[in-house]
MARPAMI-724434 format. One record per residue (C-alpha): residue in one letter; x, y, z. Coordinates in nm, 4 decimals. Example, Ala and Ser with C-alpha at 12.3 -4.5 7.8 and 13.67 -1.06 7.14 Angstrom:
<atom res="A" X="1.2300" Y="-0.4500" Z="0.7800"/>
<atom res="S" X="1.3670" Y="-0.1060" Z="0.7140"/>
END
This chain:
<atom res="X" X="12.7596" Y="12.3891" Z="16.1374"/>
<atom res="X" X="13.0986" Y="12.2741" Z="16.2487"/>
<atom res="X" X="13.1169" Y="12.1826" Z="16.6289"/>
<atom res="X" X="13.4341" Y="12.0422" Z="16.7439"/>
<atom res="X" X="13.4402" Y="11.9514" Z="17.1620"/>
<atom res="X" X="13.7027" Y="11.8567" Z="17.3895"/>
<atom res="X" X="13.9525" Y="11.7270" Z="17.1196"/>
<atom res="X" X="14.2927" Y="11.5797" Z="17.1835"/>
<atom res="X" X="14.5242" Y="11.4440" Z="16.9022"/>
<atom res="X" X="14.8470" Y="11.3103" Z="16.9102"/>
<atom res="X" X="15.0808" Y="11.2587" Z="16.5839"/>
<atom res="X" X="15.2761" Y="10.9758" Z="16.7974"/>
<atom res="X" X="15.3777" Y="11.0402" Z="17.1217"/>
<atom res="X" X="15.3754" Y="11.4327" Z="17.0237"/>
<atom res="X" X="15.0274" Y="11.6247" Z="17.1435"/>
<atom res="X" X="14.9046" Y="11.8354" Z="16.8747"/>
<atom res="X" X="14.5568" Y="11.9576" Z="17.0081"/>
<atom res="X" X="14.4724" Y="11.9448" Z="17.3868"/>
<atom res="X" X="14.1348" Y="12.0071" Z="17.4560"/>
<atom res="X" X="14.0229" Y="12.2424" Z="17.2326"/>
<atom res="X" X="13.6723" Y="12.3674" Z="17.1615"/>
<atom res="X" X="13.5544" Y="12.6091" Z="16.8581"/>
<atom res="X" X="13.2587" Y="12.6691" Z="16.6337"/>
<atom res="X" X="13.2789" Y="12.7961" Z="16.3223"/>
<atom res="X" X="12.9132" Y="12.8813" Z="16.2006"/>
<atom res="X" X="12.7494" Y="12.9569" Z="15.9000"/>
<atom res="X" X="12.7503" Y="13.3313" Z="15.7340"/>
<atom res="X" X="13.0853" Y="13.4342" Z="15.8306"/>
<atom res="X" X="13.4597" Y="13.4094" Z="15.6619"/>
<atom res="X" X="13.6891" Y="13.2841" Z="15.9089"/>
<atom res="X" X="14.0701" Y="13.3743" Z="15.9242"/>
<atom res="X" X="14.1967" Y="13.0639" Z="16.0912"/>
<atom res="X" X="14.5488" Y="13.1564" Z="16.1739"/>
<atom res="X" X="14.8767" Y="12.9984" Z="16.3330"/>
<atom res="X" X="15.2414" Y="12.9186" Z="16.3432"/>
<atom res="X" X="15.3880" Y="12.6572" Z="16.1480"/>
<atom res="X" X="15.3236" Y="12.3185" Z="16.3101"/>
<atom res="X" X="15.0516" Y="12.4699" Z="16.4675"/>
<atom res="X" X="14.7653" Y="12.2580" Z="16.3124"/>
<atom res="X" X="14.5475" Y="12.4286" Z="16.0812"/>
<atom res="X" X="14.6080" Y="12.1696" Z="15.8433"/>
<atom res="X" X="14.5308" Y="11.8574" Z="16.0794"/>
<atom res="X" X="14.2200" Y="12.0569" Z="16.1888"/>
<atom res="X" X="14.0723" Y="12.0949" Z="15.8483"/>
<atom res="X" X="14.1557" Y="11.6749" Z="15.8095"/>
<atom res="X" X="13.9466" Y="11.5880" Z="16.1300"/>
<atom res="X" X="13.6856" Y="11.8353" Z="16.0241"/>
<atom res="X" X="13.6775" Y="11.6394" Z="15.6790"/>
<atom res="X" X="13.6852" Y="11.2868" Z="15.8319"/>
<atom res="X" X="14.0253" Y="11.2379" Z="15.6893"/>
<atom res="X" X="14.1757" Y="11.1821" Z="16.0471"/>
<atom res="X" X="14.0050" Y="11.1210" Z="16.3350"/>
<atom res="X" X="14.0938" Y="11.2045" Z="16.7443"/>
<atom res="X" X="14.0870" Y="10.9275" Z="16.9661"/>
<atom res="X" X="13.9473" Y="11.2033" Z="17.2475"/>
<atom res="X" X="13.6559" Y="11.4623" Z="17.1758"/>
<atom res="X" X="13.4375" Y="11.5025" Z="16.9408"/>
<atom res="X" X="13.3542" Y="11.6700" Z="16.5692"/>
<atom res="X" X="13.0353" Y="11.7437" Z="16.3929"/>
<atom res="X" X="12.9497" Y="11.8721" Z="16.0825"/>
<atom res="X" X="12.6047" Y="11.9429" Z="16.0665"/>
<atom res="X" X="12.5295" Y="11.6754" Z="16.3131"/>
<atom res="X" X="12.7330" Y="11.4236" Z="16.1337"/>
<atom res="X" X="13.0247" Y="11.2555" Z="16.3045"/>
<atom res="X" X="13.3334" Y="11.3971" Z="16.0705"/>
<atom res="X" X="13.5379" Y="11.0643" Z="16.0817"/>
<atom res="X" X="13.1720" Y="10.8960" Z="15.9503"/>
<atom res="X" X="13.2676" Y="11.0862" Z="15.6042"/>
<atom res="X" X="12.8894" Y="11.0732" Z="15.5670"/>
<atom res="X" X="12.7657" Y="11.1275" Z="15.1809"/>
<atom res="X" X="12.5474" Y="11.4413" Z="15.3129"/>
<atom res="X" X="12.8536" Y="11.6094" Z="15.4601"/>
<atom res="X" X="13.0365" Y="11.5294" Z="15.1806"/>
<atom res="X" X="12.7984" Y="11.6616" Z="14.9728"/>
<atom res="X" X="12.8264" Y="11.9954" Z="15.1388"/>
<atom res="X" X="13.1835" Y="12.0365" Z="15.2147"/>
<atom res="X" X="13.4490" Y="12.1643" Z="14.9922"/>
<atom res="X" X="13.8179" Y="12.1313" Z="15.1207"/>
<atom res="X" X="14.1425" Y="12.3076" Z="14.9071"/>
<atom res="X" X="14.4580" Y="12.1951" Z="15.0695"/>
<atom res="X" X="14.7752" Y="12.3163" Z="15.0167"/>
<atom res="X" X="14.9845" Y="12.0456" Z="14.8072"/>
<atom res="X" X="14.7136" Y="11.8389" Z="14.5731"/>
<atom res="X" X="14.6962" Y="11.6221" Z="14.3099"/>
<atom res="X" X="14.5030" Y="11.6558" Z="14.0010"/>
<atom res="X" X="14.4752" Y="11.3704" Z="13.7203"/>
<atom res="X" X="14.5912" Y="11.4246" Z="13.3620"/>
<atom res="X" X="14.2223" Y="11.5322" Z="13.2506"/>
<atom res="X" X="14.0825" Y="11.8597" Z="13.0719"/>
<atom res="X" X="13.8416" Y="12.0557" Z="13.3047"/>
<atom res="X" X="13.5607" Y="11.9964" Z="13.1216"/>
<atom res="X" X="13.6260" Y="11.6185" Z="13.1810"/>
<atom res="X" X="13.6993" Y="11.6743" Z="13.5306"/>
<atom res="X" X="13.3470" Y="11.8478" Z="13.5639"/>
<atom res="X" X="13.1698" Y="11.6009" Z="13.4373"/>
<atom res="X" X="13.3192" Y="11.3659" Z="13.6474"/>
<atom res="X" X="13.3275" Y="11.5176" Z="14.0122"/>
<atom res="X" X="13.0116" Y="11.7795" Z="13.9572"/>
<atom res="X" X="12.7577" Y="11.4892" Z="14.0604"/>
<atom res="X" X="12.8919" Y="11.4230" Z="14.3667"/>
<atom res="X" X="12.8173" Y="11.8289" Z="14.4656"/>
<atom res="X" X="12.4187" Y="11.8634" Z="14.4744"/>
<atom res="X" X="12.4329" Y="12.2496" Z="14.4238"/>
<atom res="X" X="12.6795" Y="12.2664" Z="14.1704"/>
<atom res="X" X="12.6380" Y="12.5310" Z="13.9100"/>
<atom res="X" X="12.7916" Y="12.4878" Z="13.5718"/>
<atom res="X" X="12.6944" Y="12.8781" Z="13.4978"/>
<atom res="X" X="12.8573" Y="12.9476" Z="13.7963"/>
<atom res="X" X="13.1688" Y="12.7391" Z="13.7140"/>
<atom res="X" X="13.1758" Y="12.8507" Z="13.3748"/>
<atom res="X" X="13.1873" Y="13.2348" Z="13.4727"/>
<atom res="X" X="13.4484" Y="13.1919" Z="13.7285"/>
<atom res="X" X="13.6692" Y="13.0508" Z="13.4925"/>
<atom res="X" X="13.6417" Y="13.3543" Z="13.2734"/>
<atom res="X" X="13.7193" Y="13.5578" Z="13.5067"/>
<atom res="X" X="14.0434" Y="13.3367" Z="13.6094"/>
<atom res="X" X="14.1615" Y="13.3488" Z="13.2562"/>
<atom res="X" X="14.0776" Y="12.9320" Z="13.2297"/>
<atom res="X" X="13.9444" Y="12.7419" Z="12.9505"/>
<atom res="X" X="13.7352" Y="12.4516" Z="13.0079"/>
<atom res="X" X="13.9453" Y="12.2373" Z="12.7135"/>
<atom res="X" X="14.3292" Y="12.2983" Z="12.9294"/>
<atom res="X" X="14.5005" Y="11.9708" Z="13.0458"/>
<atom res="X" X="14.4910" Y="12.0258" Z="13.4164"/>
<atom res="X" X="14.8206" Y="11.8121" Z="13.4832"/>
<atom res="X" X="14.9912" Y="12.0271" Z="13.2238"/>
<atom res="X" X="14.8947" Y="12.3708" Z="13.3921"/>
<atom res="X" X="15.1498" Y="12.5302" Z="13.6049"/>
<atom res="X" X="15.0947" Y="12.5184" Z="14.0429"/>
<atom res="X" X="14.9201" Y="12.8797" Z="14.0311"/>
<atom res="X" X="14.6772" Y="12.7921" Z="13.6929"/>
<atom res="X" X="14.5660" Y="12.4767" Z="13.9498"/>
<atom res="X" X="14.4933" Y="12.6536" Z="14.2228"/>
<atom res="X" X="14.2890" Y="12.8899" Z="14.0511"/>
<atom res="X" X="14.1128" Y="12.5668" Z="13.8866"/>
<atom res="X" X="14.0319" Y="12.4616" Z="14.2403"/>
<atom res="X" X="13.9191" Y="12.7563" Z="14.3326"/>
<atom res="X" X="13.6581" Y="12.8034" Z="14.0663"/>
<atom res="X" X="13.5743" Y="12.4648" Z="14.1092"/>
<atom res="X" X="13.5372" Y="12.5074" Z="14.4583"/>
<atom res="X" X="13.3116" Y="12.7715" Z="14.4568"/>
<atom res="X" X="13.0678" Y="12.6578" Z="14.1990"/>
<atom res="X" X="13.0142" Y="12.3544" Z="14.4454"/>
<atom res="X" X="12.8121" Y="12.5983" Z="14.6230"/>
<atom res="X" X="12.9055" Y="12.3860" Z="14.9184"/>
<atom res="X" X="12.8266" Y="12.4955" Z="15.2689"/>
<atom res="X" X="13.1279" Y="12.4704" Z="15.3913"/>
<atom res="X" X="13.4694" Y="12.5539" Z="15.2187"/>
<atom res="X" X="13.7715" Y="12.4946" Z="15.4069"/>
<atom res="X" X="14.0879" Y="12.7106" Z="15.1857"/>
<atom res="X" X="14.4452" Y="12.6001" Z="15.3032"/>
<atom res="X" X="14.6954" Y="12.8823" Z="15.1751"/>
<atom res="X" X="14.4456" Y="12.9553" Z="14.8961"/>
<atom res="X" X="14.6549" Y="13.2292" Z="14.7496"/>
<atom res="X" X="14.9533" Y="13.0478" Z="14.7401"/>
<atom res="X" X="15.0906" Y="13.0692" Z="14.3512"/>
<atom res="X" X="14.8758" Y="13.2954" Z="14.2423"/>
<atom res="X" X="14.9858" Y="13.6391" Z="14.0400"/>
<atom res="X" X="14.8598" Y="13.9855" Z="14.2058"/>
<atom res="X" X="14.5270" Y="14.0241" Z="13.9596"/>
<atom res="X" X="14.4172" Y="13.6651" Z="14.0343"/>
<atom res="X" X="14.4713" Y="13.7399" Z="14.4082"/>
<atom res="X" X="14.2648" Y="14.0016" Z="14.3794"/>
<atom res="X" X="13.9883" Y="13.8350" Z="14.1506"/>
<atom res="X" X="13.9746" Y="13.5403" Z="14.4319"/>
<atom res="X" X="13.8846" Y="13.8282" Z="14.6690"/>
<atom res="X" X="13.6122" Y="13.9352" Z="14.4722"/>
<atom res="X" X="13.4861" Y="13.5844" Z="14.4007"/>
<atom res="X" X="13.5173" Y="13.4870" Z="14.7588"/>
<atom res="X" X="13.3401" Y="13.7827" Z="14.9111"/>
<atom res="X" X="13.0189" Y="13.7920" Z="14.6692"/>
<atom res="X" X="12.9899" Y="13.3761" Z="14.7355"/>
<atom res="X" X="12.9400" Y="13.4426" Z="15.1509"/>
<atom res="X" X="12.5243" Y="13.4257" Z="15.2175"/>
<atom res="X" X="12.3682" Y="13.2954" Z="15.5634"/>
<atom res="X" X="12.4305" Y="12.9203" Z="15.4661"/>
<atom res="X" X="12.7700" Y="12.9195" Z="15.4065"/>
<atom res="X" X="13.0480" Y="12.8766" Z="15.5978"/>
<atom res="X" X="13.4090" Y="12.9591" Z="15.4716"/>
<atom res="X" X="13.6986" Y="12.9008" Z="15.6588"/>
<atom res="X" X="14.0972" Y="13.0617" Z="15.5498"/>
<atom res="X" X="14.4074" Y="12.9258" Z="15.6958"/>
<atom res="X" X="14.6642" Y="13.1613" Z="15.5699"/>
<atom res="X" X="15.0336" Y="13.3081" Z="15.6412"/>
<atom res="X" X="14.9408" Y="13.5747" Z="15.3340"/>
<atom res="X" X="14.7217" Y="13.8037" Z="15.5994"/>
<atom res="X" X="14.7914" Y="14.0925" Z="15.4096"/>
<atom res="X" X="14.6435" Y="13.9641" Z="15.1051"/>
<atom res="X" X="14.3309" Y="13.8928" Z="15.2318"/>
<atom res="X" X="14.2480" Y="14.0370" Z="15.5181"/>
<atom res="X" X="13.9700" Y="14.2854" Z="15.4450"/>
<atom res="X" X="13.7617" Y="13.9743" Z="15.3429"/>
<atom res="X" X="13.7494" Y="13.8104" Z="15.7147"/>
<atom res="X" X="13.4185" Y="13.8618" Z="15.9230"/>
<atom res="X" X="13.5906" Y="13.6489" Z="16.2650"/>
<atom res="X" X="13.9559" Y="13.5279" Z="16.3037"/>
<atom res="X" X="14.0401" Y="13.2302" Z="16.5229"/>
<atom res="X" X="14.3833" Y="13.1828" Z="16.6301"/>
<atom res="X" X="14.5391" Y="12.8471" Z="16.7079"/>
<atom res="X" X="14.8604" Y="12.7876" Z="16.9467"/>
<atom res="X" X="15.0627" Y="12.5571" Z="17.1863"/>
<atom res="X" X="14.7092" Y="12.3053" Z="17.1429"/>
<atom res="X" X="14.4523" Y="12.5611" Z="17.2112"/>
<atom res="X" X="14.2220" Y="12.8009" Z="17.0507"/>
<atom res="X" X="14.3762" Y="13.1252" Z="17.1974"/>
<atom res="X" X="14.1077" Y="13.3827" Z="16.9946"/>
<atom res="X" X="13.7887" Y="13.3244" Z="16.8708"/>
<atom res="X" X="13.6017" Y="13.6644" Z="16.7735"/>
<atom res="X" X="13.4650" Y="13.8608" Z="16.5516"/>
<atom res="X" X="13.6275" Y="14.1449" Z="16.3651"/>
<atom res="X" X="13.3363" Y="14.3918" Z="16.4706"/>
<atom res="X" X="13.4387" Y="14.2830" Z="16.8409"/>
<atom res="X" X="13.7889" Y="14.3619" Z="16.7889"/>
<atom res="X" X="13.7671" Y="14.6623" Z="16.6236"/>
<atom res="X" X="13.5032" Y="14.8097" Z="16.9038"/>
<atom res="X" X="13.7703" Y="14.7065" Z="17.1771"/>
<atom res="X" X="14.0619" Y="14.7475" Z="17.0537"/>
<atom res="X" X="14.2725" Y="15.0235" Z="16.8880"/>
<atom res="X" X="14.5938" Y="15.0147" Z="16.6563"/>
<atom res="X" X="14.8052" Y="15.2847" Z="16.6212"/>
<atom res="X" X="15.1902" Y="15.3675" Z="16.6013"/>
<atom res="X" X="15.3328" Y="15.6445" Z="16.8141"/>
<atom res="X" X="15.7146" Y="15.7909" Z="16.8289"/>
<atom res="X" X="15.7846" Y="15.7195" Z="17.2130"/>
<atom res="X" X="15.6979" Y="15.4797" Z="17.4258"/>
<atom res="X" X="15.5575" Y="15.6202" Z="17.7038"/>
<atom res="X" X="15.3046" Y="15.5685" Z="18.0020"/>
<atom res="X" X="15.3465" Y="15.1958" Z="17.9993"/>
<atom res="X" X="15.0088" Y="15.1612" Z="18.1612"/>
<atom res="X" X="14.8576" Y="15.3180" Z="17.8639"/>
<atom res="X" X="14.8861" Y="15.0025" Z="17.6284"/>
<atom res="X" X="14.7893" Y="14.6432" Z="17.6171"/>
<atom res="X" X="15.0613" Y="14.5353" Z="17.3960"/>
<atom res="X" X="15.3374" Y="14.7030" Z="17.2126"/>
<atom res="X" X="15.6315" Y="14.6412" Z="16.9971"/>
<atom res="X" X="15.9340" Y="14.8650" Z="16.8300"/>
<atom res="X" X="15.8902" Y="14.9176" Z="16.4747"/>
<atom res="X" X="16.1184" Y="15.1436" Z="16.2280"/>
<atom res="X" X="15.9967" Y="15.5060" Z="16.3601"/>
<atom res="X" X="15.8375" Y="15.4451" Z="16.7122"/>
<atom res="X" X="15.6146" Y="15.2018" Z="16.8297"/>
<atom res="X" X="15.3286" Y="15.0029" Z="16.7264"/>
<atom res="X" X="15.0910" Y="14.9678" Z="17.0377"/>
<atom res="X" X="14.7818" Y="14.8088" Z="17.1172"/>
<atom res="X" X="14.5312" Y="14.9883" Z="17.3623"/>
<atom res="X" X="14.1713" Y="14.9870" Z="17.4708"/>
<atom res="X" X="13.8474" Y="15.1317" Z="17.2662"/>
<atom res="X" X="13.6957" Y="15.3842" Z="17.5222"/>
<atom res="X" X="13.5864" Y="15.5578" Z="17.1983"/>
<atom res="X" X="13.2858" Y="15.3294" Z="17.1080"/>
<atom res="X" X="13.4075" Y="15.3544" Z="16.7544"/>
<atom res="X" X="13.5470" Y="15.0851" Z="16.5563"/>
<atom res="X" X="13.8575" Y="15.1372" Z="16.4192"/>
<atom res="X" X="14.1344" Y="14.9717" Z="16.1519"/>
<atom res="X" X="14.2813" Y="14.6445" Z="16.2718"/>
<atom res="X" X="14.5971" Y="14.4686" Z="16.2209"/>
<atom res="X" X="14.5402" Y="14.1639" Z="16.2737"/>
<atom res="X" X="14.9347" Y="14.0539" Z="16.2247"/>
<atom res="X" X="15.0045" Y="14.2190" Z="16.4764"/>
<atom res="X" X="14.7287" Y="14.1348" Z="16.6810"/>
<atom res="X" X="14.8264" Y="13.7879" Z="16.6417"/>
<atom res="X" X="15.1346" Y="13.8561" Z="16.8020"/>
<atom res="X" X="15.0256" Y="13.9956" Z="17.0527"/>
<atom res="X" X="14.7819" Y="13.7122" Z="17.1228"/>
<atom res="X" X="15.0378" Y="13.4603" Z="17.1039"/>
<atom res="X" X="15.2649" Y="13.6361" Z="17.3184"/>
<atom res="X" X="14.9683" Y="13.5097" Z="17.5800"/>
<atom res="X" X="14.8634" Y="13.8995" Z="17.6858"/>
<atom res="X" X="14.5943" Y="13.7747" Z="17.8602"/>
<atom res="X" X="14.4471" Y="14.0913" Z="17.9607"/>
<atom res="X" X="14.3701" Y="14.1642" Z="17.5503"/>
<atom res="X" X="14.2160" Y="13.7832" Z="17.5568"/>
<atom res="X" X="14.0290" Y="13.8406" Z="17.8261"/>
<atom res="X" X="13.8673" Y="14.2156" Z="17.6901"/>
<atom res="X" X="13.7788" Y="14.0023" Z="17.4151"/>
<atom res="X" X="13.5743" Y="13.7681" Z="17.5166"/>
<atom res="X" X="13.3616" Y="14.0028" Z="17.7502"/>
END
């Protein structure tokens, strides 16, 4: 669904991507995660046509992103992190960007702003930063788009509509859709995520599933470090250790997938390279 080859972009004389190659295909909720600075957000632009790499390539079911094709837009629903929203009620704001989504669903829409505490007849320039991101959310969803691409989606919102979005964003996955999360809030959503791509330095550094991880990998804290050899990765924490170690189990176990990242990012190759065996 998305297909992104060889790309290389540069924000001036600065290299932001070098190379890098990832799919992200339909029936699966991504966790696309990074530093700061690392690119998420430009990522989600190219995939959108916003911006465009001079080197490689991006498709979007086998549209040329940078084309910003009416069937990809059709079919593609991005949430960014800062937005603007014009000084119209929702209902208004239906009426007027709803066409432009060919499987929109105005039940849908309707019933996920019930559930978000939103009435159709609110101002959306008067509602606070958290009230429109839940708008854009519920908007977002009753696209019934394809592809969703959620930049810090849980950014201003309270603990019950947190958890609401989880619900909402876990019944809406089916073998068409694609949904893709860049997020610093792991915690908050992590149970959701079916594959987790990390992004660092330019590259794609992970790109697997969580039933992958979990059958290779196990988490676990212990008092003492010991028997070095033992562990793939490990770090002090407030009463012993947190280590990372090999499945020889063949049972999947918990993940945490913070501190997978770091590990990841802290280029252990050997956990990279278990991973993608």
């Amino acid at each position: 669904m998305i297909k992104i080859r060889d790309m290389v972009f540069n924000y001036n004389k600065t290299e932001l991507f070098s190379g890098i190659n990832v799919d992200f295909t339909p029936g699966k909720i991504y966790g696309f995660l990074g530093k700061n600075g690392a690119g998420k957000t430009t990522l989600f632009k190219i995939i959108c046509g916003l911006l465009r790499a001079k080197v490689g390539s991006c498709h979007v079911f086998g549209y040329t992103s940078s084309t910003r094709h009416p069937g990809m837009l059709a079919n593609m629903f991005f949430i960014p992190e800062s937005f603007y929203l014009p000084p119209v009620s929702i209902a208004a704001y239906e009426k007027l960007q709803a066409p432009f989504y060919e499987r929109f669903d105005s039940v849908a829409f309707e019933q996920i702003l019930n559930e978000l505490e939103l009435n159709k007849s609110r101002m959306l320039n008067n509602l606070s930063y958290g009230l429109k991101k839940r708008f854009l959310l519920a908007f977002g969803l009753a696209t019934n788009c394809r592809i969703l691409l959620l930049d810090e989606p849980t950014n201003g919102l309270d603990i019950p509509s947190k958890r609401a979005f989880r619900k909402l964003l876990a019944s809406t996955v089916n073998d068409e859709r694609t949904i893709v999360v860049a997020t610093h809030q792991i915690k908050e959503i992590e149970n959701i995520f079916d594959s987790l791509v990390f992004i660092d330095q330019g590259k794609i550094l992970l790109n697997s599933s969580i039933e992958n991880i979990s059958k290779k990998l196990v988490f676990h804290t212990i008092p003492f470090l010991e028997n070095l050899d033992e562990y793939l990765y490990s770090e002090e924490v407030p009463g012993g250790y947190s280590v990372i170690s090999k499945n020889d189990s063949g049972s999947e176990g918990t993940i945490d997938i913070e501190f997978l990242f770091n590990a990841v990012t802290d280029y252990t190759e050997e956990i990279i390279t278990l991973l993608e065996n």
